[in-house]
C-alpha positions as CSV (number, residue, x, y, z in Angstrom):
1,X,164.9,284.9,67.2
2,X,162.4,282.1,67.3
3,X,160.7,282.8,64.5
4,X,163.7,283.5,62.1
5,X,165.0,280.3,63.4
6,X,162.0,278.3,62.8
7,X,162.2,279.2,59.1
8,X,165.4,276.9,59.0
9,X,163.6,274.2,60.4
10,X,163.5,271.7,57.4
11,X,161.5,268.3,57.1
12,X,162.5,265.4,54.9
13,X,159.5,264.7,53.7
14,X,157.5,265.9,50.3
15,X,154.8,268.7,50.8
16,X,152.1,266.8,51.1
17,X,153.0,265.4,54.1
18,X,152.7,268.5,55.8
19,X,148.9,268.9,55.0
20,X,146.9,268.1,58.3
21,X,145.6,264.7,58.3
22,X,142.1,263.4,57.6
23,X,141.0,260.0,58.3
24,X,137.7,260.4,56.8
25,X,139.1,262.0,53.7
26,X,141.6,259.6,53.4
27,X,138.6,256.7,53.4
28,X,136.5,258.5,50.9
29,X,139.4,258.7,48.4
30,X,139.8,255.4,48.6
31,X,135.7,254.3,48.4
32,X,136.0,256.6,45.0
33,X,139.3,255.4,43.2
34,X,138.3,251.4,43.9
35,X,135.6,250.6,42.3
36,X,134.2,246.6,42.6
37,X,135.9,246.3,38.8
38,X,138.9,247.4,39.2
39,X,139.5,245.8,42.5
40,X,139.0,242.3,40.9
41,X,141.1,242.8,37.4
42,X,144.0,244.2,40.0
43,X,144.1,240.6,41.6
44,X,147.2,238.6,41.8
45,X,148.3,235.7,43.3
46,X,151.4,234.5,45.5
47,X,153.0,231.7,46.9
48,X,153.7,231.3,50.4
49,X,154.8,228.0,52.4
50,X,153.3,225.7,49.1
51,X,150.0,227.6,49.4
52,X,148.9,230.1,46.8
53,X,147.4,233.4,48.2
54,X,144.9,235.7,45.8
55,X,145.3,239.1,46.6
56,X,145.7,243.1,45.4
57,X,149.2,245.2,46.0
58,X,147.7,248.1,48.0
59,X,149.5,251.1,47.6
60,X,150.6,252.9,51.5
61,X,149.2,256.0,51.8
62,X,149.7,258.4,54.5
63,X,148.5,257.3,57.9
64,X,148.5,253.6,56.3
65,X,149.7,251.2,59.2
66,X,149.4,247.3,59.1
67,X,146.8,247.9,61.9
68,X,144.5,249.9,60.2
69,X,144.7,247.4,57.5
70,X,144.5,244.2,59.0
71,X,142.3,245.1,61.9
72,X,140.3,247.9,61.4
73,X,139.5,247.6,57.4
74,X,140.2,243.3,57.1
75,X,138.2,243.1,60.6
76,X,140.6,240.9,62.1
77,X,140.4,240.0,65.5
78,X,143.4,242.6,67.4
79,X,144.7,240.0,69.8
80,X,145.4,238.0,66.7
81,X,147.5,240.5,64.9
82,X,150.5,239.1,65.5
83,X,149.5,236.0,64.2
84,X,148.6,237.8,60.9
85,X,152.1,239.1,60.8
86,X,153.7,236.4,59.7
87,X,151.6,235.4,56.4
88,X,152.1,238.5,55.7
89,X,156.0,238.5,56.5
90,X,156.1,235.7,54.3
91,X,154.0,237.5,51.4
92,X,155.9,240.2,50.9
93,X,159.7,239.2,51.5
94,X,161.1,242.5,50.0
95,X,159.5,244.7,52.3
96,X,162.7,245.7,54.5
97,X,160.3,246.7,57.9
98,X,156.8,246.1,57.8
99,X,156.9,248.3,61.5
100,X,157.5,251.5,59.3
101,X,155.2,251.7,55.9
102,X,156.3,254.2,53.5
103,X,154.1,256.4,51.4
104,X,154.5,255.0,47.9
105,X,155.2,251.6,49.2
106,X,153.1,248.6,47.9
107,X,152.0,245.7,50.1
108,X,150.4,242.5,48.8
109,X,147.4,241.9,51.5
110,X,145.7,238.4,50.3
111,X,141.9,238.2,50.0
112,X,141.5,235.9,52.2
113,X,143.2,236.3,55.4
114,X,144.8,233.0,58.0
115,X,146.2,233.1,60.9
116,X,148.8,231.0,61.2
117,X,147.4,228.2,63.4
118,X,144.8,228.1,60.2
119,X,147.9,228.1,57.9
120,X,149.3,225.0,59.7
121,X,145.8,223.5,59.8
122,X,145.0,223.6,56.2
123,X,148.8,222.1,55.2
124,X,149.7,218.6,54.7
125,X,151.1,216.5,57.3
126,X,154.4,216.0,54.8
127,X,154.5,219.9,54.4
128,X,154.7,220.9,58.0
129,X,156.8,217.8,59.3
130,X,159.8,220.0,58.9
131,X,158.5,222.7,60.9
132,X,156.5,220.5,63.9
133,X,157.5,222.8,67.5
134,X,159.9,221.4,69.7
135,X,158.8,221.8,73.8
136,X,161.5,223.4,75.5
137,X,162.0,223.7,79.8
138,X,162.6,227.2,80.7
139,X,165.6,228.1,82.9
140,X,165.1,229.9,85.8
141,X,165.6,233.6,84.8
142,X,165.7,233.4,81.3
143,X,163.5,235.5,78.8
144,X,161.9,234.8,75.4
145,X,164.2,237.2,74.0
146,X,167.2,235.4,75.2
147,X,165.8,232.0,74.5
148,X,165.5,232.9,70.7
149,X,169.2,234.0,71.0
150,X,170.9,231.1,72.7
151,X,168.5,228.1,71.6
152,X,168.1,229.1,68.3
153,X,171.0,231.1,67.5
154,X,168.6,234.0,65.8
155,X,170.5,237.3,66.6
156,X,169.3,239.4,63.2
157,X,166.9,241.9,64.4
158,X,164.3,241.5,61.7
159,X,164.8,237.9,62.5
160,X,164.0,238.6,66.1
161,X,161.1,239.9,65.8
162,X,159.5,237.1,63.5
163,X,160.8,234.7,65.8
164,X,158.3,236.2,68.7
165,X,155.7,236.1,66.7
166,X,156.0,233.1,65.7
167,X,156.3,231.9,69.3
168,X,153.6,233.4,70.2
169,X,151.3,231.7,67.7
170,X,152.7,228.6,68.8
171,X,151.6,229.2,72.5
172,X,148.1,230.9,72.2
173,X,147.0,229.9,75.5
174,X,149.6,232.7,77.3
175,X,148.8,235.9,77.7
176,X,152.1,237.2,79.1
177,X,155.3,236.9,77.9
178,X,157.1,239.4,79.9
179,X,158.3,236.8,82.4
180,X,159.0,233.3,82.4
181,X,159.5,231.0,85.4
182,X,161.8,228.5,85.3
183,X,160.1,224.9,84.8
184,X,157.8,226.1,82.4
185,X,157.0,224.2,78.9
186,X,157.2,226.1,75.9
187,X,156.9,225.4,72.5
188,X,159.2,226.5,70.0
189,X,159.9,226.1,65.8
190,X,161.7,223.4,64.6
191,X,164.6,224.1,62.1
192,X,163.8,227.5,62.9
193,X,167.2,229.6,60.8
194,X,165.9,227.6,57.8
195,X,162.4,228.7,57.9
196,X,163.0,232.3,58.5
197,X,165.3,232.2,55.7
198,X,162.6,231.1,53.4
199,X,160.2,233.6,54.5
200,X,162.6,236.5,53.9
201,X,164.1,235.9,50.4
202,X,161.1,233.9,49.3
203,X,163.6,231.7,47.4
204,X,165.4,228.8,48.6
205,X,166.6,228.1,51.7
206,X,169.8,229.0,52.8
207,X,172.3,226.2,54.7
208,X,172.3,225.7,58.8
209,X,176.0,226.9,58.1
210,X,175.0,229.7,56.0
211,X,172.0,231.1,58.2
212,X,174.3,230.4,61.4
213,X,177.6,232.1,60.6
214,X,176.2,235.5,61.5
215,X,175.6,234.4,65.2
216,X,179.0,232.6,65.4
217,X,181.0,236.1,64.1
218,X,178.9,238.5,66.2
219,X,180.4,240.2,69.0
220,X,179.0,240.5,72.5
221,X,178.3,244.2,72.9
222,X,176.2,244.3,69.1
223,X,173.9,240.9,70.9
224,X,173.4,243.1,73.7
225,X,172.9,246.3,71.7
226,X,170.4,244.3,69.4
227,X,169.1,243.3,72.8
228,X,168.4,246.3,73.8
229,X,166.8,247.5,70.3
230,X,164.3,244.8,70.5
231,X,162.9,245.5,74.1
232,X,162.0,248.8,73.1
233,X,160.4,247.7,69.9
234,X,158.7,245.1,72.1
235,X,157.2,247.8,74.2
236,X,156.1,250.1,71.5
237,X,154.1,247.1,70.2
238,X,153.0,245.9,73.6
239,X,149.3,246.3,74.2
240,X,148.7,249.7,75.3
241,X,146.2,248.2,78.2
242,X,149.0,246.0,80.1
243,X,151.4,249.1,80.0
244,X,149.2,252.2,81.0
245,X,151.9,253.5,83.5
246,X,154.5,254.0,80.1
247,X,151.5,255.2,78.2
248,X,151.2,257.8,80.8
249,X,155.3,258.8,80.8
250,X,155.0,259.5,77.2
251,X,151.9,261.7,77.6
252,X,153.6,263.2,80.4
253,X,156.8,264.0,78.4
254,X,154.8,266.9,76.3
255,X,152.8,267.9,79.4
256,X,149.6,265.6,79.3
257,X,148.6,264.9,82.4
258,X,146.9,261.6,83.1
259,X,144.0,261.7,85.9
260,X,143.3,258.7,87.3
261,X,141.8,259.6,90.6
262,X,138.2,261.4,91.1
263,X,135.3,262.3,88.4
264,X,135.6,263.5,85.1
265,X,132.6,265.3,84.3
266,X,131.2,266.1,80.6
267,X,128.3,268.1,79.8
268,X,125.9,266.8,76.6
269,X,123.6,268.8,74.6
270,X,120.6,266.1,76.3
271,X,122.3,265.6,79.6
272,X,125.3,265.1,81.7
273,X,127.7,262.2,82.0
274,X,130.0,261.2,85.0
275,X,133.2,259.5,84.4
276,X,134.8,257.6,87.5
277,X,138.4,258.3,86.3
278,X,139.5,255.0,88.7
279,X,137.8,253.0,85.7
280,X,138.3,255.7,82.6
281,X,141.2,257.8,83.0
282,X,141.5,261.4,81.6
283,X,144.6,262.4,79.3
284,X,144.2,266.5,80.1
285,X,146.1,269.0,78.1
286,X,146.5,271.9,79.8
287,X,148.3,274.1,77.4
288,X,145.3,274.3,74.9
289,X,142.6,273.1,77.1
290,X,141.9,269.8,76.1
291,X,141.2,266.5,77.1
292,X,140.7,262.5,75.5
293,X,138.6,259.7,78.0
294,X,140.4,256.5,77.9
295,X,138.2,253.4,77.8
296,X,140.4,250.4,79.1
297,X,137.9,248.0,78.1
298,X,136.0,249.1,75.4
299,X,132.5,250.1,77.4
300,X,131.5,253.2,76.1
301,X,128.5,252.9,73.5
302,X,129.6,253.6,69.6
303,X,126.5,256.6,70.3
304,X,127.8,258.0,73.4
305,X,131.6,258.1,71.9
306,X,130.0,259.9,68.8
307,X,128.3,262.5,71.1
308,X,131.6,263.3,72.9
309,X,133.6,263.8,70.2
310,X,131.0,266.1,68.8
311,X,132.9,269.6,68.4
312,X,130.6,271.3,70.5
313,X,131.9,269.1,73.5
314,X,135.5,267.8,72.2
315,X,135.9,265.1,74.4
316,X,137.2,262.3,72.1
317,X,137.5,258.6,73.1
318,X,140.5,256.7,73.2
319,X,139.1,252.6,73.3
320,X,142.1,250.5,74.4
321,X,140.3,247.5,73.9
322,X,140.6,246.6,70.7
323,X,144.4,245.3,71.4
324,X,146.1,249.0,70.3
325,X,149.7,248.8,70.6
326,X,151.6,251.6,72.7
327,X,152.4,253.4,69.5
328,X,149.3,253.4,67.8
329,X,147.6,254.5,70.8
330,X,149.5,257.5,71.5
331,X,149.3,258.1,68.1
332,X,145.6,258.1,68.3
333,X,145.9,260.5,72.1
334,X,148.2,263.0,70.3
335,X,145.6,262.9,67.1
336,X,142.3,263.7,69.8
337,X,144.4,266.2,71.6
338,X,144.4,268.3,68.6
339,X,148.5,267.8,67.6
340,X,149.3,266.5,64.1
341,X,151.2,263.2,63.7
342,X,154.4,263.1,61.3
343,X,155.9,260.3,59.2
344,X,158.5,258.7,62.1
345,X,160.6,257.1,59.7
346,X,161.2,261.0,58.6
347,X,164.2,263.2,59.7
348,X,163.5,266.2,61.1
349,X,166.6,268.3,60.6
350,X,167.7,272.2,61.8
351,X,170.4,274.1,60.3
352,X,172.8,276.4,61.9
353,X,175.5,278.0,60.4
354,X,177.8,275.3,59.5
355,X,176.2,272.9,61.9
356,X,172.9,271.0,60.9
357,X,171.4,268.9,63.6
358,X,169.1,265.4,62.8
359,X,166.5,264.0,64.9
360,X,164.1,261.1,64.9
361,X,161.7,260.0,67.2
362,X,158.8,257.0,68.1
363,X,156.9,260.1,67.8
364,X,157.3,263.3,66.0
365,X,154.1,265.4,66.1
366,X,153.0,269.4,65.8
367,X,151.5,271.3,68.8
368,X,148.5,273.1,67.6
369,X,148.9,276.4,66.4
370,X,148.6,279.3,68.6
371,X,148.5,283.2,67.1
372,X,151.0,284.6,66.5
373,X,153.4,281.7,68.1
374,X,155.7,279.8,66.3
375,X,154.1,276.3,65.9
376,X,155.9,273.7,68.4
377,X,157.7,270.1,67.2
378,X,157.9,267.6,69.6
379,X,160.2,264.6,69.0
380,X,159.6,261.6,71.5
381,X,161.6,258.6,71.9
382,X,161.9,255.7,74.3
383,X,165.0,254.8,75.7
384,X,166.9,252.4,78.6
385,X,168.2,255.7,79.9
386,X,166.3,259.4,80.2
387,X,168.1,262.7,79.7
388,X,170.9,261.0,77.6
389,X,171.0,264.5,75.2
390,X,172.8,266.9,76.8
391,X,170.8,269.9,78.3
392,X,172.1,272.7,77.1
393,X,171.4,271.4,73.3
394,X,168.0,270.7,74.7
395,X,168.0,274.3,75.5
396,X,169.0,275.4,72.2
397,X,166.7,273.6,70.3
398,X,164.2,274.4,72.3
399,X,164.1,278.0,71.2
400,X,163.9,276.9,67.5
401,X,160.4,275.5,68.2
402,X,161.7,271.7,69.2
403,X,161.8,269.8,71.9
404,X,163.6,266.6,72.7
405,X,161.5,264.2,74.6
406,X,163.0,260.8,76.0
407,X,161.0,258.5,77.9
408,X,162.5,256.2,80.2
409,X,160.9,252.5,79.2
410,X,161.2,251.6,82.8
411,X,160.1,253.6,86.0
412,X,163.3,253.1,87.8
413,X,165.6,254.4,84.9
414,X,163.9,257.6,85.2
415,X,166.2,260.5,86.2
416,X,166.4,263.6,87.8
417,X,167.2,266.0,85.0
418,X,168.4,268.4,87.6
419,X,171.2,265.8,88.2
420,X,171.4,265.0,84.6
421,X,172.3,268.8,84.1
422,X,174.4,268.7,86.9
423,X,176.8,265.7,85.7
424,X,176.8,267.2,82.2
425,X,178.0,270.8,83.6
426,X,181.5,269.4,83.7
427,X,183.1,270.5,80.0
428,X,186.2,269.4,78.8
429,X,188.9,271.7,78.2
430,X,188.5,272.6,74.6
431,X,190.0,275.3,72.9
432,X,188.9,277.2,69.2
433,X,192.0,278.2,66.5
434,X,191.8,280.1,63.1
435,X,194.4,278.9,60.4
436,X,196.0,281.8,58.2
437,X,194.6,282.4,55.1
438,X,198.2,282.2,53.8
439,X,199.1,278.7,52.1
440,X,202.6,278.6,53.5
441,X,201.7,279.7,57.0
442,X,198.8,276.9,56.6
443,X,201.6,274.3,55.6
444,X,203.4,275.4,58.4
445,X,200.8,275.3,61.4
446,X,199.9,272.2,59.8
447,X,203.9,270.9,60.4
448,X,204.0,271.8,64.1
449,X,200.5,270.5,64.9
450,X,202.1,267.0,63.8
451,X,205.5,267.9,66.0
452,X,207.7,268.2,62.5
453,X,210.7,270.7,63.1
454,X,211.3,272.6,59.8
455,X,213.7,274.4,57.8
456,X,212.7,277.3,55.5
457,X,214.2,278.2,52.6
458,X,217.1,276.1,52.6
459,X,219.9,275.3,50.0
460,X,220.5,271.5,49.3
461,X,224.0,270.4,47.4
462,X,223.4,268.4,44.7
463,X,226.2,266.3,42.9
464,X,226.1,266.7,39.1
465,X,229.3,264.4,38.5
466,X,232.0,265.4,36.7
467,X,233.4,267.5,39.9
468,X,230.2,269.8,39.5
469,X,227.7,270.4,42.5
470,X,224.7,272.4,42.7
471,X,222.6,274.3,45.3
472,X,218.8,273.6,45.2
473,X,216.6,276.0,47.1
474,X,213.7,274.2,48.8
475,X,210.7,275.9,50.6
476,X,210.5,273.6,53.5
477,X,212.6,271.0,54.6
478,X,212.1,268.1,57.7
479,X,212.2,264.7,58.4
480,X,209.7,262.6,59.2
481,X,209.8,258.9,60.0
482,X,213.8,258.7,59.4
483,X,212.9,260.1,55.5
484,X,214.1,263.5,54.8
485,X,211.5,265.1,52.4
486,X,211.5,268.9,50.8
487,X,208.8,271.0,50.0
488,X,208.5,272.7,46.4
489,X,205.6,275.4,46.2
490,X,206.7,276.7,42.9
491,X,207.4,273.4,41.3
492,X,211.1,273.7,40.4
493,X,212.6,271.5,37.7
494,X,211.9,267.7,37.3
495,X,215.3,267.2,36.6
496,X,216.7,268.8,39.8
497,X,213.7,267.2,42.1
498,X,215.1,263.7,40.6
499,X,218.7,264.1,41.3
500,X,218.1,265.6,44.7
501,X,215.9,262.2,45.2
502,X,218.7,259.8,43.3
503,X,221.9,261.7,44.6
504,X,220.8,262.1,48.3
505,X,217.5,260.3,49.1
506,X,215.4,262.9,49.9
507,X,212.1,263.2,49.2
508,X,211.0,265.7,46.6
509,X,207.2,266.9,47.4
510,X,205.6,269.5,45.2
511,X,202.7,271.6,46.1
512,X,201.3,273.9,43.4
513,X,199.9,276.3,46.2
514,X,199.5,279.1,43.7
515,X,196.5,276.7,41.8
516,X,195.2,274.4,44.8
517,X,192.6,275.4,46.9
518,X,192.7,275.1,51.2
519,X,191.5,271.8,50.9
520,X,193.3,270.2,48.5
521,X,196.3,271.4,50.2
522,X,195.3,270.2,54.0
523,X,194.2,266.5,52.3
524,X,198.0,266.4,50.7
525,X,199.9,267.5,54.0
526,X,197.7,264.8,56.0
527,X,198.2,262.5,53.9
528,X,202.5,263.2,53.9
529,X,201.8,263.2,57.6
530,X,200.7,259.6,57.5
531,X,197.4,260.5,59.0
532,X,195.2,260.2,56.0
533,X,191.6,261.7,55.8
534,X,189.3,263.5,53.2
535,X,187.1,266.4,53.7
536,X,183.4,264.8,54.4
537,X,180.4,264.8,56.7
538,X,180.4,263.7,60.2
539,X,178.1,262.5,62.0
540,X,178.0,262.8,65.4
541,X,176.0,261.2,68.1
542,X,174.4,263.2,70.6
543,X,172.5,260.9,72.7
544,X,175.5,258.5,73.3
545,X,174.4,254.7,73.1
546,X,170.9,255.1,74.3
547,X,169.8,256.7,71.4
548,X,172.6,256.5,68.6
549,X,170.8,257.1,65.5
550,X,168.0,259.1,66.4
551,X,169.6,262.0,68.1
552,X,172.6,263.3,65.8
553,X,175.1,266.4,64.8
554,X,176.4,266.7,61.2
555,X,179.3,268.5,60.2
556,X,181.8,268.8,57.3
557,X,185.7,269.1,58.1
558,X,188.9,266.9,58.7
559,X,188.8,264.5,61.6
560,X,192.2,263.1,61.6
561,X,192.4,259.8,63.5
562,X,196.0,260.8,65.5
563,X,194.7,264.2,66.6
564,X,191.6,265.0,68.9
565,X,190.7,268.0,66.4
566,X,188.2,268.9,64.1
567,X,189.2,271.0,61.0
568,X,186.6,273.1,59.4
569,X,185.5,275.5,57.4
570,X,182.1,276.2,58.6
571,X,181.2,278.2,61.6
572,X,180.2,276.2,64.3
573,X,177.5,278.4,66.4
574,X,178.9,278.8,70.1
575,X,176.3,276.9,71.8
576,X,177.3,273.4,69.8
577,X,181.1,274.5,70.2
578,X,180.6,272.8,73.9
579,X,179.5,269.8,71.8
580,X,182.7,269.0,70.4
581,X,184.8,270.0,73.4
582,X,183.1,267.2,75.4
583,X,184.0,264.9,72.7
584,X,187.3,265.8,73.4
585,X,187.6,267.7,70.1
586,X,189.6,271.5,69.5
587,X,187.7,273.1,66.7
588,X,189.8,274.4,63.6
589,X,188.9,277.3,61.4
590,X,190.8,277.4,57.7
591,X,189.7,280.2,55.4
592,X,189.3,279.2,51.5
């Protein structure tokens, strides 16, 4: 069943993507198609804080990160990185998240690269007047995040994350800004909505009133939701050194173990070397027998790390001293362990029967291929809260070749996923229904789900003046919110329908069931039924708030807003049936 099912396992991504990934080949095409005179008639210039900037638009390629760019092919120095982030924020102002780089995507990197304490240096005393820090005395308890929040009123998430930046180029001498004590002097940017605004559009800059208004209208819950959004995206960037116990969970969370106690020891072709795994911990793969050496500090020689990774010993080198970030470092474990990496701004999506289910990850990588074994997906996320997806779907998945990873971001959020399983076993009471295929009986179920008693059949008088009266036969006839209303499948005359409206107020409906398809006719009785809703896709979350976007289930159908159903016409497999019953939703069948 595994393999059938892995054939439905879809990507949304082009081909290429899919082809394993080459670093080396991926630097070769680009020594090849950039010649010295092309490189220098590609040179533009832009503008950024009154300063103009020569530069070439690179075009992303796959495996492009703002990393690789800045510090490994620019040479800049990785503890300034962030610095770097904001000239080139400022340069390229349509870029929507410079985080995730598309393939195709073009990014204007300038010649000539400044931090921005060398930004501020080289500008005018007039043309930084406006921007001069301001020192501000922490609270006790307070954090930077909240600081930029409440001080400066900055609750946009993109704006959030220039802000720390920012901050922390204006307070080089700190190293740690995961806790603040209360007394401390900080410095922070002056007129800071105004700045940002500039930065972003790359135009003129918006009002205090304008740039504020967000902040004022925001509710509490999407503050602390953005909140939340940003403390994961400041650990994913956080240095992969100061966090080695989360860089462990995630290698844990795909079955890397992480040995940090004992000897490690690799056999050369000219000798044998000794690893004290207190000082260089081992990442050890079990399942395909391999293993990556961590250098904390960067103290393994450029020839001895050559001589490891050599295939006949496999034993690659992960340096943490060059300031990776957690992501790009377990990027870089998963690449050495032999898995391939996968665009994680991509969807990875699996359908079943009517039911098609979306994920997204932090990570999404491929398990190396084993004969005659379907090829394993993992999709990894950090969260506030493990185990949020439900087990069982877990389970299901799981069988089709993925597997659901979330990683606590925090030790003591971790959770027993026996007791995760245990407080999920409880299932609402939720019950399946099939609709007839018959368009009357379909109006009629559709009647009494809504609580509408009925007549069928029925002859109305009509007054024609003059001392003549009429009987009009009417397929279905009720009353619903004090208005009496009749059903007319065949049509009947126009005439009749408007004296029956004009003589005795009552509603004329027609419904042409003999020409309108199931749909058309469940839209047109929901509507009558004043609970209005079209047929469409639904999205559903699986993960609850910890992970609402990443982990979802689509489906098409009818959810009407006064009834805790779903109305389809797409088989829902019995395994995701549970799904909807815990949302508190009876599933619906209707035949076309």
């Amino acid at each position: 069943m595994a393999a059938s099912s892995y054939r439905c396992l879809c990507f949304a991504l082009g081909a290429a993507v899919l082809a394993p990934f080459s670093l080396g080949s991926a630097q070769v095409a680009r020594s090849i198609a950039a010649p010295e005179m092309s490189l220098r008639k590609s040179v533009q210039s832009r503008e950024f804080q009154g300063r103009q900037y020569e530069g070439e638009e690179r075009q992303i390629g796959r495996g492009d990160s703002l990393w690789r760019i800045l510090v490994e092919e620019k040479g800049i120095p990785g503890q300034k990185f962030r610095s770097y982030l904001v000239l080139i924020r400022g340069l390229n102002p349509k870029v929507n998240n410079l985080d995730v780089l598309r393939i195709g995507d073009k990014l204007f990197v300038p010649l000539q690269l400044e931090s921005v304490d060398d930004l501020h240096a080289a500008q005018p005393a007039s043309s930084v007047r406006s921007g001069t820090p301001i020192e501000y005395r922490v609270n006790p308890g307070e954090h930077l995040y909240q600081i930029l929040r409440e001080q400066l009123k900055v609750t946009e998430e993109r704006k959030l994350a220039q802000y720390y930046a920012l901050v922390r180029d204006l307070n080089p001498e700190r190293k740690n800004w995961d806790t603040l004590f209360g007394g401390e002097i900080i410095r922070l940017p002056a007129e800071g909505a105004e700045q940002t605004q500039v930065a972003e559009s790359g135009g003129k800059p918006a009002s205090t009133a304008e740039s504020f208004s967000a902040t004022r209208s925001s509710p509490k819950a999407e503050e602390k939701k953005s909140a939340s959004v940003y403390d994961l995206q400041r650990s994913l960037l956080s240095p992969a050194k100061d966090n080695l116990p989360l860089f462990s969970r995630v290698a844990a969370a795909i079955g890397i173990e992480m040995r940090q106690s004992g000897e490690e020891v690799v056999n050369l072709a000219d000798g044998t070397v000794r690893f004290a795994r207190s000082f260089y911990p081992v990442a050890y793969d079990s399942a395909f027998n391999q293993r990556v050496v961590i250098d904390l500090n960067s103290k393994i020689s450029a020839s001895l790390t050559a001589k490891l990774s050599e295939p006949t010993v496999a034993t690659p080198v992960l340096s943490f001293g060059n300031g990776a970030t957690i992501r790009d470092a377990v990027g870089q474990l998963f690449a050495g362990l032999g898995y391939q990496a996968l665009p994680a701004d991509q969807s990875i999506v699996i359908q079943e029967e009517g039911v098609s289910f979306e994920a997204k990850g932090d990570w999404i990588v491929l398990a190396p291929e084993i004969n005659n074994k379907t090829q394993q997906m993992y999709v990894i996320n950090l969260t506030e809260k493990a185990n949020s997806t439900p087990t069982y779907l877990k389970s299901e998945l799981a069988k089709k070749g993925l597997h659901l990873r979330e990683v606590a971001l925090k030790p003591d959020e971790l959770t027993d996923p026996r007791n995760a399983e245990s407080n999920q076993s409880v299932m609402a009471g939720g019950q399946t229904k099939r609709w007839p295929r018959d368009k009357q009986e379909l109006v009629d179920d559709l009647l009494l789900l809504y609580g509408v008693t009925f007549g069928v059949a029925e002859k109305l008088p009509v007054e024609l003046g003059n001392g003549l009266k009429m009987d009009v036969g009417v397929d279905r006839f009720f009353e619903l919110g004090g208005q009496r209303t009749a059903l007319f499948f065949g049509g009947g005359s126009p005439e009749v329908r408007k004296l029956l409206q004009e003589k005795q107020g009552i509603m004329p409906v027609v419904l042409d069931l003999a020409s309108m398809s199931t749909r058309d006719i469940i839209t047109r009785m929901l509507n009558l039924l004043g609970d209005p809703t079209v047929y469409r896709e639904h999205r559903f979350s699986a993960a609850g708030d910890a992970l609402p976007d990443r982990i979802t289930i689509r489906a098409w159908g009818f959810q009407p807003a006064k009834k805790t159903i779903f109305i389809t016409d797409r088989q829902i497999p019995p395994t995701l049936q549970r799904f909807f019953f815990e949302k508190g939703l009876d599933i619906i069948y209707f035949q076309q």
